[in-house]
Structure formats: structure tokens, C-alpha cells
C-alpha positions as CSV (number, residue, x, y, z in Angstrom):
1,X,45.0,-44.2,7.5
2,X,43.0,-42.0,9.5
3,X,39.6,-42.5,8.5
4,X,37.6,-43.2,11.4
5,X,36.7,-40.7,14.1
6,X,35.4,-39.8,17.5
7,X,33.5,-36.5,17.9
8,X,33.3,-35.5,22.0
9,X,31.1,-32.2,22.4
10,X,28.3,-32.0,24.9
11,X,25.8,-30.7,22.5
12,X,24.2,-32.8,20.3
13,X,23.6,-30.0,17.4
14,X,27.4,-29.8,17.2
15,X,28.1,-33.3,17.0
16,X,25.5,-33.8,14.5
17,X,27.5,-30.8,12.0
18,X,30.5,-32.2,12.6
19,X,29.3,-35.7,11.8
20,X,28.1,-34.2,9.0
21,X,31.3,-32.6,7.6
22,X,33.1,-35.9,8.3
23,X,31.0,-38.0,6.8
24,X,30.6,-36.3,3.5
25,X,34.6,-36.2,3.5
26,X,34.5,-40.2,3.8
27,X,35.7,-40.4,7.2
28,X,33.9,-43.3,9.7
29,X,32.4,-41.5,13.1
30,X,33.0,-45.0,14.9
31,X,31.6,-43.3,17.7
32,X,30.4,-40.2,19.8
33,X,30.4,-38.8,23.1
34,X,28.7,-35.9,25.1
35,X,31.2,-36.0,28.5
36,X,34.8,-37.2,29.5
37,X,33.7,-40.5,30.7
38,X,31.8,-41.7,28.1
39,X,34.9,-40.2,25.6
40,X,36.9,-42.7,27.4
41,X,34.8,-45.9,27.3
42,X,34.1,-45.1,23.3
43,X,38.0,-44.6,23.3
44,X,38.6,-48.2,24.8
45,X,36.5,-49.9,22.7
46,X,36.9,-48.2,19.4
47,X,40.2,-46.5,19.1
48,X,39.8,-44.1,16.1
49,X,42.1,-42.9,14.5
50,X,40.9,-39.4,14.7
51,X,39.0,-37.3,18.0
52,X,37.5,-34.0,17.3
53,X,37.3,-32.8,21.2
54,X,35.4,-30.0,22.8
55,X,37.0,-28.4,25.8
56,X,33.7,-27.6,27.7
57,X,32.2,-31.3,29.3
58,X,29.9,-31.4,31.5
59,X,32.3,-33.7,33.8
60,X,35.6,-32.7,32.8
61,X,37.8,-30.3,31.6
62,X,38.6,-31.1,27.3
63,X,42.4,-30.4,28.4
64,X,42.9,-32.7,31.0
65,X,40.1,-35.6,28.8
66,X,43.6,-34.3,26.3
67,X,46.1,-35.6,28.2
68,X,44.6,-38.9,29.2
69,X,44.2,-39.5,25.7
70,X,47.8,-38.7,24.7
71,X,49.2,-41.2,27.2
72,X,46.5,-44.5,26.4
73,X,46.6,-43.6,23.0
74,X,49.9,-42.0,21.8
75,X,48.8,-43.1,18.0
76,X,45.4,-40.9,17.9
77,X,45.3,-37.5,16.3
78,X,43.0,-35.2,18.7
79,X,42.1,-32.1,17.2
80,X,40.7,-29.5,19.7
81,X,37.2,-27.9,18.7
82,X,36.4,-25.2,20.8
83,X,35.0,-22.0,21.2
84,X,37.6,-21.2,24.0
85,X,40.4,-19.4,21.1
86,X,42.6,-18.0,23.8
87,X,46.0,-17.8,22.5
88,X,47.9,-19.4,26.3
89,X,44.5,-22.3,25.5
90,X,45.4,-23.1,22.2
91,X,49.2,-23.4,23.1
92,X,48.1,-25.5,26.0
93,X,46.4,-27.8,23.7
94,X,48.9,-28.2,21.6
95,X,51.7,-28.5,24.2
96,X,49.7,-31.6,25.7
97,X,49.6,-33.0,22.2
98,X,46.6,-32.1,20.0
99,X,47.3,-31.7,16.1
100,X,45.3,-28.8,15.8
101,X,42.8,-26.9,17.3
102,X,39.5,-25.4,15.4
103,X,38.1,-22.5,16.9
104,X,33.8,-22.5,17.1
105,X,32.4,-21.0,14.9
106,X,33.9,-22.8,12.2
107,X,33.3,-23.1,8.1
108,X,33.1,-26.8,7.2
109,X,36.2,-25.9,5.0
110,X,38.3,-25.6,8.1
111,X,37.2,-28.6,9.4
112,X,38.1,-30.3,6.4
113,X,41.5,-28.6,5.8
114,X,42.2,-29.9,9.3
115,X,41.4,-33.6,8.6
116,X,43.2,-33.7,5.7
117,X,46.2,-32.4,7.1
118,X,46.4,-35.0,9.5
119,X,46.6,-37.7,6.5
120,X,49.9,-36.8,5.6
């Protein structure tokens, strides 16, 4: 459970660490997204079982992408990756039903600490 994954950040070098981290940890990047609406058409078709979301899209806000997820897919873990570590953000996120949130700049260790909490 809980082995493939979406990542959603609008810039490619970030998507391309993450998928890095993922993939060495065994996880399955089924797909990946640079804005909201494409987040949402790779969400309909592939339904991971993990998203790693950015806040900052260019066509939508990460929070509200959040809570659109939550209600189509109440069975995906969404962990918030952002460089936006405001304590009332953070809360926000988790309020509207991410698992965690990872502030930018991260160490790959966090990253994976984070996944493998979620397999338990």
C-alpha cells in the first residue's frame, strides 16, 4: 500500500529531486504535474496512492487543488511540499486533510521519513 505517487510543483528541477528521492525509496511516480488542472486530469486517470503537492501553481492555489482532492479522493495521502512554512498555512493544510507537510528546502531524509510514515 502506498507505493505509487503523484508529484505537483510547477518547477521541473523540483519534481525531478523529488522523483528522485521516491524512486530510489521504491515508490512508482505514476505521474506528474506542473499546475492544478493538469494535477486533476493525472488524478482521474491514475489515482495514486500518494501526492506530494506544492502550494504555489501557476493556476491555482495548492490549498484549495487540497481540498478538491480530499473530497474525489478521500483514500489518497497528500503531503504538502512547500516553501510557504507559516505556522496558520501548515495548520490550514492539515485541517483540509493533508498527512503532512514538508517545508522547502528539505533533506531527502525528510522526505523519506514522511513517506514511510504514511505506510503505517
Amino acid at each position: 500500500m502506498g507505493r505509487t505517487v503523484m508529484i505537483v510543483d510547477d518547477a521541473l528541477f523540483m519534481r525531478n529531486i523529488l522523483r528522485g528521492i521516491v524512486v530510489e525509496k521504491g515508490y512508482i511516480v505514476v505521474a506528474e504535474a506542473a499546475s492544478g488542472i493538469e494535477a486533476m486530469k493525472n488524478l482521474h486517470t491514475h489515482q495514486p496512492d500518494i501526492i506530494l503537492l506544492d502550494i504555489i501553481l501557476p493556476d491555482s492555489n495548492g490549498l484549495d487543488l487540497l481540498q478538491s482532492i480530499t473530497a474525489s479522493y478521500p483514500k489518497s495521502k497528500v503531503v504538502v511540499c512547500s516553501a510557504i512554512g507559516q505556522e496558520q498555512v501548515i495548520q490550514k493544510a492539515l485541517d483540509l486533510g493533508a498527512k503532512a507537510f514538508i517545508q522547502k528546502p528539505f533533506k531527502p531524509e525528510k522526505v523519506i521519513e514522511v513517506l514511510e510514515s504514511l505506510e503505517t
